[in-house]
BALOBA-1460 file (C-alpha; in Angstrom, 3 decimals):
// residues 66
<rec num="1" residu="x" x="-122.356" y="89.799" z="39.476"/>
<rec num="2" residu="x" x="-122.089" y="86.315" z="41.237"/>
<rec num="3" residu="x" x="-120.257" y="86.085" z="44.355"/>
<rec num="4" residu="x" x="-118.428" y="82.364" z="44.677"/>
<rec num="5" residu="x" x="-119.121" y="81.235" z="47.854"/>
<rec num="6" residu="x" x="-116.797" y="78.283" z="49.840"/>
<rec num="7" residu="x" x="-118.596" y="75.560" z="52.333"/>
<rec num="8" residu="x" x="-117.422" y="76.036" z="55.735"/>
<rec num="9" residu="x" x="-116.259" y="79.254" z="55.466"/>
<rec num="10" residu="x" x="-118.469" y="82.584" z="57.205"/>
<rec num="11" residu="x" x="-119.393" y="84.949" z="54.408"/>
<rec num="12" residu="x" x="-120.403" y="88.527" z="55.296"/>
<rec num="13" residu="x" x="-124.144" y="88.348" z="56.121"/>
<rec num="14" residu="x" x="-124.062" y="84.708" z="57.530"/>
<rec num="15" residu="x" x="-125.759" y="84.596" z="61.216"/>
<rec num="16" residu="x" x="-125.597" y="82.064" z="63.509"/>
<rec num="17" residu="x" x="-128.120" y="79.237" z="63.838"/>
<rec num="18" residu="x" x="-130.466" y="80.919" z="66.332"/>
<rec num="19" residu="x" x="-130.775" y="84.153" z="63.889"/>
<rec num="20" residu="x" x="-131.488" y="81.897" z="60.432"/>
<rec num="21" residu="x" x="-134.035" y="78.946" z="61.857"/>
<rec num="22" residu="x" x="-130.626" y="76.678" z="62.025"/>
<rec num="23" residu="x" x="-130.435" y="75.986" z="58.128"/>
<rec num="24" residu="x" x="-127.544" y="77.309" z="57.219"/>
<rec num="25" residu="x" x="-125.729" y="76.362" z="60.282"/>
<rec num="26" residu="x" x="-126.871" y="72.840" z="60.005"/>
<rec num="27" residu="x" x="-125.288" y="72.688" z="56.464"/>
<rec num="28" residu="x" x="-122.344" y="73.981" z="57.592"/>
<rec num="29" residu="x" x="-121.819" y="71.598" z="60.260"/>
<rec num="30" residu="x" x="-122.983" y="68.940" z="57.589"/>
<rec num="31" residu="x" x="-120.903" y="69.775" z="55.122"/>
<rec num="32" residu="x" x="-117.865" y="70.297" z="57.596"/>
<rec num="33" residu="x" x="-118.734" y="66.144" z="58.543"/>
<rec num="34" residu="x" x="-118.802" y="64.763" z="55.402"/>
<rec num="35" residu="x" x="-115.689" y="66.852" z="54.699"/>
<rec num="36" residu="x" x="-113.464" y="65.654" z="57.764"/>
<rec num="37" residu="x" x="-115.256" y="62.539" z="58.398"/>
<rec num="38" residu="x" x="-115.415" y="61.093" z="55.125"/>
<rec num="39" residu="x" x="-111.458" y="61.614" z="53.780"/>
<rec num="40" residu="x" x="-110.290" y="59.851" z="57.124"/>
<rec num="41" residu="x" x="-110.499" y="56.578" z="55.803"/>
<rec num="42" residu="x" x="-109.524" y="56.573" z="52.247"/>
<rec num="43" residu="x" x="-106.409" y="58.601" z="53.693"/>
<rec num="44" residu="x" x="-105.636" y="55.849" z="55.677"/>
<rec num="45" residu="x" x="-105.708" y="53.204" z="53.097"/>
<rec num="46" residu="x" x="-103.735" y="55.250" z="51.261"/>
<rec num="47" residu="x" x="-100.933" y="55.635" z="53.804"/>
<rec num="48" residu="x" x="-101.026" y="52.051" z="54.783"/>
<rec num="49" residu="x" x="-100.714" y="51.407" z="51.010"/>
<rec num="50" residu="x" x="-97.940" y="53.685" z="50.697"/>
<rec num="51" residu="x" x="-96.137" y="52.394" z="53.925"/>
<rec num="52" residu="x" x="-96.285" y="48.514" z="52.039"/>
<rec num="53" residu="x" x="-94.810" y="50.122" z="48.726"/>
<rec num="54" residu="x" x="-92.126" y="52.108" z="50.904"/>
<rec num="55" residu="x" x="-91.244" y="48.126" z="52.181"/>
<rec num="56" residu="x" x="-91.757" y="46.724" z="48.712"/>
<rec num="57" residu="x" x="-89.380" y="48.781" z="47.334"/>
<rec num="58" residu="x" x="-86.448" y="48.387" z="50.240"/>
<rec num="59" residu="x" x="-86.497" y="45.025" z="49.813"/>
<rec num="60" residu="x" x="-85.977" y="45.443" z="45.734"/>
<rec num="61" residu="x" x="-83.024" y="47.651" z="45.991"/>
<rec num="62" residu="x" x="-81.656" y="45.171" z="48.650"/>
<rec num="63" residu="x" x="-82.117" y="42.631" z="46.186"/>
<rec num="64" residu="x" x="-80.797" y="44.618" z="43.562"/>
<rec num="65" residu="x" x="-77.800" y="45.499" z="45.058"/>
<rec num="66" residu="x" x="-76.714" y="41.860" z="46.120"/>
């Protein structure tokens, strides 16, 4: 029987760093990084991109209703 296990997340039988040489707790932290470091920036394109549509389309229904 497997047992899915989530990134980030304590399990029952996870120890901390000091208790496992560090190995799993430096994944953890690693994986947390590249998970909340990573997304930042594409996010913000995104919204900026979003934000210029938002103005794009004001100023064609403006248009439109003239």
């Amino acid at each position: 029987m497997s047992k899915e296990v989530s990134h980030g997340q304590a399990q029952d039988g996870d120890r901390g760093a000091s208790e496992t040489g560090g190995r799993n707790a430096d994944h953890r932290v690693e994986c947390y990084s590249l998970r909340h470091r990573g997304p930042t920036d594409g996010l913000k394109k995104v919204m900026d991109q979003l934000a210029e549509m938002k103005v794009q389309i004001a100023a064609l229904t403006e248009r439109d209703q003239r």
